[in-house]
N, C-alpha and C positions, 0 to 999 in steps of 0.2 A: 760499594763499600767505602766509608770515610766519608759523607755526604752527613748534612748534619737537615734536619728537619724544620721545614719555614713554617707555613703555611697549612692549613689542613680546613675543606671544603666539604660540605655534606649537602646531597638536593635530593628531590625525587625520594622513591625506596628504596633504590639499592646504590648510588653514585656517591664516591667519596675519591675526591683529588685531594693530592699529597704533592706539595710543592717542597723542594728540597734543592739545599746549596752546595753544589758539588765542585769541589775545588780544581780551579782549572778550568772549569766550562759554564761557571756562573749558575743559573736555577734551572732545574729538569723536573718535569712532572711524572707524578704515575700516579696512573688513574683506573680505580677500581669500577668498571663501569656495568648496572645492568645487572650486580653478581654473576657475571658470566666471565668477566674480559678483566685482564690486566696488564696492564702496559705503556709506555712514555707515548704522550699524543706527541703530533706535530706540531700543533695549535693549543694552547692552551685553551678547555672549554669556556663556556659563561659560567660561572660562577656566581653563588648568591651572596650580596652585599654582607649580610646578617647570618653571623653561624648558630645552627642548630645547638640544640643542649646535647647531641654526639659527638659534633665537630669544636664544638666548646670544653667536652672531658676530654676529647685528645691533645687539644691546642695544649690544655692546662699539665696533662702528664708528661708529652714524651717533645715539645715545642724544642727545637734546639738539640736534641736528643743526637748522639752520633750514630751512623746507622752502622753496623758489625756485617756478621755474615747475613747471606742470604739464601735460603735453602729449599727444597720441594721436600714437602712430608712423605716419604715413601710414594709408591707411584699412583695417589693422588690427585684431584687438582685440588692443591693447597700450597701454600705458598706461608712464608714463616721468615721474616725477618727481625734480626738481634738489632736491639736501639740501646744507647748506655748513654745514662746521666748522672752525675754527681748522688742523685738522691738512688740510686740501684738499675738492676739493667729490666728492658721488660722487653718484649716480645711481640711483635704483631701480624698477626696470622689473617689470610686472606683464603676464605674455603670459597670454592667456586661450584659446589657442587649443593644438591639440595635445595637449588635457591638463592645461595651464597648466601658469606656472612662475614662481615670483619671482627676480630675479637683483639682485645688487648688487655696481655697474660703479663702478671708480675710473680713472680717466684711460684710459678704452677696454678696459680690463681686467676680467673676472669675479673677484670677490674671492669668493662662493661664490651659490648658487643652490642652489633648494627642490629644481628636478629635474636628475639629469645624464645629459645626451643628446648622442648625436650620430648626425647626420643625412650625406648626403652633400656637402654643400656648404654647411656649419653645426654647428657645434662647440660645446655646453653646458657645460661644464666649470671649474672655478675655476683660472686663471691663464689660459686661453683666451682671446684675443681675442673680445667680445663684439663681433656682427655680427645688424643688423637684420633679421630675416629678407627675401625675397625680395618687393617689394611686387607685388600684386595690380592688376589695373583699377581706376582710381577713378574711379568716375564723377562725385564731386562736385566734381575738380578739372578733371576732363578736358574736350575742346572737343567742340561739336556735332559736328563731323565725325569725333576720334575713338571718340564715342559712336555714332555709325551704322555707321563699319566693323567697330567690335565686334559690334554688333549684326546688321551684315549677314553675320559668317563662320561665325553659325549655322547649321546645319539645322535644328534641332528648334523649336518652337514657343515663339509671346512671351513667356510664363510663364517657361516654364525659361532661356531665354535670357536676360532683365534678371534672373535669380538668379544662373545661373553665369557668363556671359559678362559681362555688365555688373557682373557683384557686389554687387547688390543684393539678395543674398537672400532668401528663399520670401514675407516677409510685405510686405517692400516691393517684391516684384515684383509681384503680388497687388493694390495698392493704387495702384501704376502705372497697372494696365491698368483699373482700377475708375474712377477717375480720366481715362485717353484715352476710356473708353466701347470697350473692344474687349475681344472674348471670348480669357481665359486660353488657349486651342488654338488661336487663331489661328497657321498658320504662320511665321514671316520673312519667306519672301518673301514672301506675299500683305499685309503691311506695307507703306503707303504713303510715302513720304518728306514728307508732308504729319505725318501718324501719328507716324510717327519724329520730327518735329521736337516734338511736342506731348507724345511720352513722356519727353524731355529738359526738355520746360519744366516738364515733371511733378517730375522727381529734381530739380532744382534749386530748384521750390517745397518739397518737404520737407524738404531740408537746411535751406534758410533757416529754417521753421517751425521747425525743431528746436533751431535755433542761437538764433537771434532771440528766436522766441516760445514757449516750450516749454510743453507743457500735460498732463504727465504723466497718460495716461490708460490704466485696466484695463478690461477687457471681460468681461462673467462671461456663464455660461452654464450652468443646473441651479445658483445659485449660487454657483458657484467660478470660479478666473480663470479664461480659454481663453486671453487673450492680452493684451500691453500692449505700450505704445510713449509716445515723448516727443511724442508728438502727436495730438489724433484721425483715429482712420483711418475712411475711408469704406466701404470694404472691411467693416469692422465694425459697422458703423450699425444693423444688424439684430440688435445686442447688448446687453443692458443696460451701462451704462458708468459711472465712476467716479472723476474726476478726484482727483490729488494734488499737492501743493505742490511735491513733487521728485521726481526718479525715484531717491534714495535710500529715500524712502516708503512709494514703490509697489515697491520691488523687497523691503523690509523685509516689504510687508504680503504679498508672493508668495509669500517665503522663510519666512513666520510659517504660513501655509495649507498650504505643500507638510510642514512639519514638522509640522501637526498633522495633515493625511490620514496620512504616516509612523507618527505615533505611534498615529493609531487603526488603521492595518495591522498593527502590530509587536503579536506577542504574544509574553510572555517565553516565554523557554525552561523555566523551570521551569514554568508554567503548563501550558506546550502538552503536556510531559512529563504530567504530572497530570490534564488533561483525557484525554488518551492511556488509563492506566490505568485514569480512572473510567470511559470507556467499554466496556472490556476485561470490569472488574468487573461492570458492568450488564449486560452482556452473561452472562455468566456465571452470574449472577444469575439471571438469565432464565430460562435454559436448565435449570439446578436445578428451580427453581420447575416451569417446562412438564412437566418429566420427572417429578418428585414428583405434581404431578396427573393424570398420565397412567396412573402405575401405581395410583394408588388407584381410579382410574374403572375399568380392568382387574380388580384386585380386586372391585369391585364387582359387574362385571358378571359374575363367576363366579355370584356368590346369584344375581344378579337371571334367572337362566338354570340355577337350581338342579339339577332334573332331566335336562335333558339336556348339562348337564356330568359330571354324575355317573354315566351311561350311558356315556356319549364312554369316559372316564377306564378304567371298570372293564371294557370290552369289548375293549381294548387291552392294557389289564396282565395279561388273560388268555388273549387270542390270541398275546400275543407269547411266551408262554410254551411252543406249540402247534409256530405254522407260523414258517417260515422268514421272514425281513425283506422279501425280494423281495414276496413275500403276502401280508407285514402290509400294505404301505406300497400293492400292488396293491389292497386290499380297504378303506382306510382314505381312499384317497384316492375311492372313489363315494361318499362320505359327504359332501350336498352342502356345509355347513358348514365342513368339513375343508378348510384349503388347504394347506399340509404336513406331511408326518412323516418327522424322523429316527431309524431304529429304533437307529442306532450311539449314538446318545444319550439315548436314550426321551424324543426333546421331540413333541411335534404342537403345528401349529397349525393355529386355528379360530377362528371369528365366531361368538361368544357374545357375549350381553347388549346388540347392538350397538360390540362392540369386536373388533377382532382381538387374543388371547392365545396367548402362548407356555405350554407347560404339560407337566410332568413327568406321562406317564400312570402311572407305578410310584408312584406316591403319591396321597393322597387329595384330594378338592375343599379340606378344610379346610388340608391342609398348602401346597396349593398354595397357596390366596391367603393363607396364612399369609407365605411366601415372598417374595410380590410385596408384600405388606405390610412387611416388613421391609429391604425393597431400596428400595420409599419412605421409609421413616422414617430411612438412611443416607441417602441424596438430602439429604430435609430437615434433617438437621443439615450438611450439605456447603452447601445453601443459607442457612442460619443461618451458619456462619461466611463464606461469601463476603458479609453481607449486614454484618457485623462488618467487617470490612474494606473494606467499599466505605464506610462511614459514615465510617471512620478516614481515609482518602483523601479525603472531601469535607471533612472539617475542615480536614485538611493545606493542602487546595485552598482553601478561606474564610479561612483565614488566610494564605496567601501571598498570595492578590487581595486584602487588608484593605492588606495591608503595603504592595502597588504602590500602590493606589488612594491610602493615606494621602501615601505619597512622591510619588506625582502630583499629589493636594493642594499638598502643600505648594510643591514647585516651581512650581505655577501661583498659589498664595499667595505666594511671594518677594518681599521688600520690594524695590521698585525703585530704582533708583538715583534722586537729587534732578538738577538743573541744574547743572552745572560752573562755577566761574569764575574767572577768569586768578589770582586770589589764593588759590584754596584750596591751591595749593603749598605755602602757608606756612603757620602757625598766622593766626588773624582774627578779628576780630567788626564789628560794629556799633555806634557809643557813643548814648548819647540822644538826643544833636544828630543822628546820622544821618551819622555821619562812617565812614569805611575805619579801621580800626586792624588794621595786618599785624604778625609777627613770624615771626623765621629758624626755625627746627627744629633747626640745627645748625651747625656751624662754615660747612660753607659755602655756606648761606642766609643765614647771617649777613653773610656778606661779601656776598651778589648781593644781597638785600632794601636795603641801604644803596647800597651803589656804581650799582645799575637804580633804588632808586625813593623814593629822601630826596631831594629837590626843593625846592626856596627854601621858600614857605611850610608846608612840613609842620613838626612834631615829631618830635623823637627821645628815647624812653624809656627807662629802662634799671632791673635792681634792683641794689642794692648787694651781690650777692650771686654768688658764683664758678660759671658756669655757667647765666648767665641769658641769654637772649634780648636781642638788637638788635630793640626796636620802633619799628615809624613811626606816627603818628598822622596821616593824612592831610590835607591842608589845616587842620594844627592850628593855623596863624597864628591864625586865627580861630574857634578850639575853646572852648567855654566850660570853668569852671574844674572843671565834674562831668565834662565830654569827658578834660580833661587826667587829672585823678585815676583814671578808670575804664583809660587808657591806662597810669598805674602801675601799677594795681592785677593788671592783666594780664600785665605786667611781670613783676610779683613771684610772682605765681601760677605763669605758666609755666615758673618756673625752679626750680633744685636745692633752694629752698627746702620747696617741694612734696612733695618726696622726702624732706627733713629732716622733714616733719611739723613742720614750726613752727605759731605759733599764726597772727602775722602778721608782717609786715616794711617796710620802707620803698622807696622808689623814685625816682629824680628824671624830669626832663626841661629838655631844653636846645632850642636851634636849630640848624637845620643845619649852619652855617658854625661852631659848636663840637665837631663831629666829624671826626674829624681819623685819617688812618692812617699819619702821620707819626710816629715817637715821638720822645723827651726824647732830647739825648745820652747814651750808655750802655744806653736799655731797648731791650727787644726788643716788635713784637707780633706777639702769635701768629695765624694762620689764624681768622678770625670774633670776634676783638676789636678795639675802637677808641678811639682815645684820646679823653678830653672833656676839653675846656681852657676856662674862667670859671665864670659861675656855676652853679650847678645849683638848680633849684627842685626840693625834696622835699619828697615827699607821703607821709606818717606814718600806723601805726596802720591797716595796711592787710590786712584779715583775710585766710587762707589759707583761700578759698573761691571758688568759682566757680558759675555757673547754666547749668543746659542749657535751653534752651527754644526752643521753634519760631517760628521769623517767617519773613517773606515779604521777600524783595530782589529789587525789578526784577521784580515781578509772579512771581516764583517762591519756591515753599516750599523752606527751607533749617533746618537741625537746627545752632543757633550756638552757642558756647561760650564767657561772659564773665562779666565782673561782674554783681551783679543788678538793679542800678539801669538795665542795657540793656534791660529786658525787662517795663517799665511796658507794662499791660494785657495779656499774655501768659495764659492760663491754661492751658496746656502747658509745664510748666516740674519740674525739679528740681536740689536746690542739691545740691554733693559737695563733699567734705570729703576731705585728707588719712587714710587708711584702710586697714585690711589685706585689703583685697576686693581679687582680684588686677585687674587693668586691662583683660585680655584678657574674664574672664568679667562683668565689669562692662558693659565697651564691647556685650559681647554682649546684657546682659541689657537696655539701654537702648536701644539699635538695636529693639528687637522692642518697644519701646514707644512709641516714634516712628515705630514701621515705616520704617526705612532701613536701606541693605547697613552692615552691623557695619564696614565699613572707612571709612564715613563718620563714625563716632562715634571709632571709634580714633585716627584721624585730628587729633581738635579736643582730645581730653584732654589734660588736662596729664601730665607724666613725673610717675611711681611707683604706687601702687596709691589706690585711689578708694573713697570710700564714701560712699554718698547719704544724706545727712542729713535732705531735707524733697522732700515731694514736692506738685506743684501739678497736681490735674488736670479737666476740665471736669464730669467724673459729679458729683463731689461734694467737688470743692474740698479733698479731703480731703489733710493736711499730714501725714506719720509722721516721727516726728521721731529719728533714731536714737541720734542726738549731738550736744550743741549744741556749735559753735565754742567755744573760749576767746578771751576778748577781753576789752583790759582794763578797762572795767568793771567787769566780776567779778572782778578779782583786780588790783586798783589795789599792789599792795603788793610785789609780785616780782619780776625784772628778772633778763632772760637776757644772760649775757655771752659774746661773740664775741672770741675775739682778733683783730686787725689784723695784717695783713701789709705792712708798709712798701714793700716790695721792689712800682715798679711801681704804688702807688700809684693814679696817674692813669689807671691801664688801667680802662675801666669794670667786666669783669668781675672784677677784684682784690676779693676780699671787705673792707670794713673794719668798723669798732666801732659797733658799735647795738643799741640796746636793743628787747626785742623781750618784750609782756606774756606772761606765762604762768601757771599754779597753780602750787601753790606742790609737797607731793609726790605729787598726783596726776597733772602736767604726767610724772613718769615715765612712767608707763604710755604716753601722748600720744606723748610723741617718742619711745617707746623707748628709751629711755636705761637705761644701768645706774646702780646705787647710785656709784660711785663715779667715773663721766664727769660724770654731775649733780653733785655734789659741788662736781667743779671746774669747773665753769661757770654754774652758778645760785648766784647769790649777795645773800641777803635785803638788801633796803634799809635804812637807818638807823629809818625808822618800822616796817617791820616787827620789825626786833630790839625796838624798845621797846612793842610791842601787841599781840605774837605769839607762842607760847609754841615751843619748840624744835620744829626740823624733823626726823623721823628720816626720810631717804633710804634706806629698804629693800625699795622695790616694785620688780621688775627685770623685764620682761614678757619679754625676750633680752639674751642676752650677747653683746659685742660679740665678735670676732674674736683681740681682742688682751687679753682679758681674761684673768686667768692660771683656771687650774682648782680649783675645788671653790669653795665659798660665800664670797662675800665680807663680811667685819664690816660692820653698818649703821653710814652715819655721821651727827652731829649739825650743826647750828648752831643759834646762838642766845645766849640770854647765856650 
C-alpha cells in the first residue's frame, strides 16, 4: 500500500509483471505468473522489449497510479487491488482460478481483461459489468453450526468432505484430520459431534496461524519440494522441511525448481532432430560394417572348404547340362550339406566352411568368391561413406549443444539486478559527507523532484547552462562546502554541457525559499524550469568529468555515478570523459564490468556519448589513461565565449556568459567544432596575443550541419 505503479509487462498467455516504486525500498515486482501464481519474485523475470496492446492499455490507464488497499475476494483465489489517479480510482483484480484472468474495473465496469469469457451467469468482457464470481463455503468466516450442517450433508468420507463441502481443499483437509487424530476414510456420519466440534477448532487455529503468525514452510522429498504452505503442517512432519521469510520466497524458490526440472526435460528441437539422425546413421553403419564381414567370412570359407566346394560346384554345372531341373534339384538336395537349389537361376546353397553360401554353380570356386569379394568391398565403401557422414552429423551435433550449453552459461551467468530505491527514478549519488544528492531526467522530473522533494533545509543546484537538470542536495543546510561543490559539479556534468563536450563549466546553488515557479511580469516558464531570485553562490572551474565506482548504501551494493572526490577509498572505480564511444555500447561495456543489468549503468550516465579516461581496479590498480581532461591549468591562456541570451534571464535554465578554460587549436578536435564556429567563439586573451604566436583554426574532425560545402579557408588570430 502507497507504492505508486512503474512498469507493466505482458508475455506468453497468462504472464503479466507489474513493476512498482515503493517508497523506502526503491522497485518490487509482482508477478502474475502462469494464471495460477502471484507474488514478488526474487529476480526479476525476462521481460519482452515491446509491450503487447494488454500491457499497453494498462501502461496507458493505471502508469503512476497510487496503489490503495489490497484485498482477497471472499475465500477465493482472487485477489483485488485499489489503484487512485487523478483521472478516478480503478481496480485490478487478479482471479486465479478457471484459468486465471486479470481484469481492470473502473467504477464497476471492465475496461479490458487478459481473458474474455463468458459463463452462464457471469460475463468477462470489456464494457461488461464486472460481477464477483459466485462465493463458495467459507469456513473461515462461517459459525460452528454452519460448519457441521455442511459437513453433515455429505455422504462420502472426512477427507473429501472438509476439501469439497467445507472448502478446505486436499492439503488442508488432510491436516484437519492429522490434527483431530481421525483417519482420512472415516465416514460423516460415523463423525462425532464432539469430533466435529474439534475439526472446527482445528480450521480456525490455521487461519489464525496463517494470518497472525505465518511461517512459510516447503517440504521436500528425494530433494525437491512435494509441498508447502504459510504454516507448518503436521500432516508433513515426516518430511524434510524448510522455512522462508515470505511466501513470496518460497513460491520464487518453487517457481525457480519447477523451471529448472523444465529446463533439464526440454531438449531442443534441433538437437532431438540431430540426435534422431545420428542414431539412424549408426545404425546404418552397423549394418554395412555386419554385412561387409559376413560376406568376407563367406568368402573365406569357400578356401577354407576347398575341395568339396569345388566337387559341389563342377557336379552341378555338369549335371545340369544332362537331366532336367526337376532331377537336378531332386538329386542335389540328398547332398547332406546342400540346403537349396534354384536351377531357374543356377544358385545352390550349402554349409561350407562353417558358413551357409549362396553360390553360382556355372562358374568356378575362384569366380565365385571372386564375387562375394567384390559385393563386400561395395558394402565397405557404402560403409565408409555412411561413416563420413555420421562424423559430419556429430559435429553439426557438438556444435549446436556448444551453442546451447554457452547460451545457458550465460543466462545462468547474467548479472543480476542491484537493490532498488525510491531515488533511482531520478539521476543520484552520494556526496562525501554521506548526503542524498537527486536530479530530474527531464522536464518532468524536473518539475516532480522540486515541487515532491525540496524541503526547508535542503539545497538547490542548478548549471548555468540550457538544458541542465533541477538538483536537490539533501539536508544541504548543513552540507559541507565539498557536499555543496560536488552537488554543482553534478549539475554541470549532467547537463547539455556534456553533450557540448566542454572542458568544464560553472554552477551555483541557492535555498529553497529562492525557487520560485512564479515568473517576472511578461516571462513565461516553461514545463521543468524555475525561476531563482537573490543570491546565487557559484562554484567555478568545474571539470566535465565524472566517476563510476561501486559502494554500499544501506548495507547494499549499488554501481553510482558522480564526482570523484565521492569515492574516497573505492578501488572499483573508472572516471569518463566527454567522448565518441556511443553511450549504448559503453553502458554495455561497463555493466559487464561491474556485473549489473546494462539498464542500471544506462541509467546513471550522463546525456551524449562517453569515453573512459582512467580506470581503478583491485587486481592491480592499474590506471589506462586514454585522454587526459583539459583543465585550466594546462592552458591558463584561452577563454571560451558564450553568448547571453537576455530574454528570461532569471530562468535558471537560460544559458548566460562564462568563461570556460580550454586549448587553444587543439580544443577543435575536443568539442568538435569546425574551423570557422571556433573562430567565432574562442577568442585569445590579451596575454595570449602578447606570448603566443598566431593561432591557425584548421583541424575540423566534423562539419557542422549548416556549414556551407566543400573546404573551408583556415582562419588566424593573433597579432
Amino acid at each position: 500500500e502507497g507504492a505508486h505503479m512503474d512498469k507493466i509487462y505482458h508475455w506468453g498467455a497468462k504472464n503479466v509483471l507489474f513493476r512498482l516504486n515503493v517508497q523506502g525500498e526503491g522497485k518490487k515486482e509482482l508477478f502474475f505468473k502462469d494464471g495460477k501464481w502471484l507474488y514478488s519474485p526474487a529476480v526479476k523475470p525476462e521481460t519482452p522489449t515491446m509491450p503487447t496492446s494488454f500491457a499497453s492499455f494498462l501502461r496507458k490507464y493505471i502508469d503512476n497510479a497510487r496503489v490503495g488497499k489490497v484485498r482477497q475476494l471472499g475465500f477465493d483465489r482472487a485477489v483485488e487491488i485499489e489503484l487512485t489517479k487523478s483521472d478516478g480510482d480503478y481496480k485490478l483484480v487478479f482471479e486465479m482460478f478457471g484459468g486465471g484472468n486479470v481484469l481492470l474495473v473502473k467504477d464497476g465496469v471492465i475496461l479490458n481483461c487478459l481473458i474474455q469469457k463468458t459463463w452462464k451467469d457471469r460475463t468477462v468482457r470489456p464494457g461488461s459489468e464486472y460481477m464477483v464470481p459466485k462465493s463458495r463455503f467459507d469456513p473461515t468466516e462461517s459459525s460452528e453450526e454452519d460448519f457441521a450442517s455442511s459437513f453433515r450433508s455429505s455422504d462420502s468420507d472426512a477427507v473429501r468432505t472438509l476439501a469439497t463441502s467445507v472448502n478446505l481443499g486436499g492439503q488442508y483437509a488432510e491436516e484437519v484430520c492429522r490434527r483431530v487424530g481421525i483417519e482420512k476414510s472415516t465416514p460423516c456420519k460415523d463423525v462425532s459431534d464432539e469430533t466435529l466440534s474439534r475439526m472446527y477448532a482445528a480450521v480456525k487455529e490455521i487461519v489464525r496461524y496463517a494470518i497472525e503468525s505465518p511461517e512459510p514452510t516447503a517440504y521436500f522429498k528425494d530433494g525437491k519440494i512435494e509441498d508447502f504452505a504459510p504454516m507448518r503442517l503436521e500432516s508433513r512432519s515426516d518430511l524434510e522441511s524448510k522455512s522462508y521469510g515470505t511466501m513470496s520466497e518460497m513460491i520464487h524458490a518453487f517457481m525457480t525448481e519447477l523451471s529448472d526440472a523444465e529446463e533439464e526435460a526440454f531438449v531442443d528441437p534441433e538437437v532431438e532432430k540431430l540426435n534422431r539422425r545420428v542414431a539412424k546413421q549408426e545404425e546404418t553403419l552397423e549394418e554395412y560394417k555386419e554385412a561387409e564381414a559376413e560376406l568376407r567370412r563367406k568368402a573365406d570359407a569357400l578356401y577354407a572348404d576347398y575341395q568339396k566346394t569345388s566337387e559341389l560346384l563342377a557336379v552341378l554345372d555338369e549335371q545340369s547340362k544332362k537331366i532336367t531341373w526337376e532331377k537336378l534339384k531332386a538329386g542335389a538336395m540328398r547332398i547332406p550339406y546342400v540346403k537349396d537349389i534354384d536351377p531357374s537361376k543356377n544358385r545352390v546353397t550349402a554349409e561350407l566352411g562353417g558358413e551357409t553360401v549362396t553360390l553360382d554353380y556355372t562358374k568356378s570356386l575362384d569366380a565365385n568368391a571372386s564375387d562375394i569379394y567384390q559385393k563386400g568391398k561395395e558394402i565397405g565403401e557404402k560403409a565408409k561413406r555412411a561413416k563420413e557422414a555420421l562424423d559430419e552429423t556429430l559435429a553439426i551435433l557438438s556444435k549446436t549443444q556448444k551453442n546451447i550449453d554457452k547460451a545457458k552459461a550465460l543466462a545462468a551467468g547474467k548479472a543480476q539486478p542491484t537493490k532498488q530505491f525510491w531515488f533511482e527514478r531520478y539521476k543520484w549519488f552520494i556526496t562525501p559527507g554521506g548526503k542524498l544528492v537527486i536530479a530530474g531526467r527531464d522536464t518532468h522530473t524536473n518539475d516532480s523532484i522540486v515541487k515532491k522533494h525540496l524541503k526547508e533545509n535542503d539545497v538547490y543546484a542548478h548549471a548555468d547552462v540550457h538544458g541542465a537538470p533541477s538538483v536537490i542536495l539533501k539536508e544541504g543546510a548543513s552540507a559541507s562546502e565539498e557536499d555543496l561543490r560536488a552537488a554543482c559539479h553534478f549539475a554541470i556534468a549532467q547537463s547539455k554541457a556534456w553533450v557540448a563536450a566542454l572542458a568544464e563549466g560553472g554552477a551555483f546553488w541557492v535555498y529553497p525559499d529562492q525557487v520560485s515557479k512564479t515568473p517576472n511580469p511578461g516571462e513565461f516558464v516553461p514545463r521543468g524550469a524555475f525561476i531563482v531570485r537573490g543570491k546565487r553562490n557559484y562554484e567555478y572551474h568545474l571539470p566535465m568529468e565524472l566517476t563510476i565506482g561501486e559502494i554500499y548504501y544501506q548495507g547494499a551494493r549499488k554501481v553510482m555515478c558522480g564526482p570523484a572526490e565521492c569515492f574516497a577509498g573505492c578501488n572499483r572505480m573508472m572516471t569518463i570523459v566527454p567522448g565518441r564511444g556511443k553511450a549504448g555500447r559503453k553502458s554495455n561495456e561497463i555493466a559487464k564490468r561491474f556485473n549489473v543489468p546494462e539498464e542500471e549503468i544506462s541509467r546513471i550516465l550522463p546525456p551524449g556519448d562517453v569515453e573512459v579516461s582512467k580506470v581503478v581496479w583491485p587486481k592491480d590498480d592499474e590506471e589506462s589513461s586514454r585522454r587526459r581532461p583539459w583543465t585550466r591549468d594546462r592552458y591558463p591562456n584561452c577563454t571560451l565565449n558564450v553568448p547571453n541570451q537576455k530574454k528570461n534571464a532569471n530562468i535558471a535554465t537560460a544559458p548566460t556568459m562564462r568563461d570556460i578554460t580550454v586549448p587553444q587549436a587543439a580544443i577543435l578536435a575536443h568539442l568538435g567544432l569546425s574551423s570557422c564556429h571556433a573562430a567565432h567563439n574562442i577568442r585569445p586573451t590579451t596575454g595570449m596575443r602578447n606570448a603566443m604566436p598566431p593561432i591557425v583554426c584548421c583541424r575540423r574532425p566534423r562539419r557542422p550541419s549548416w556549414h556551407s560545402k566543400g573546404p573551408a579557408a583556415p582562419r588566424t588570430w593573433g597579432k
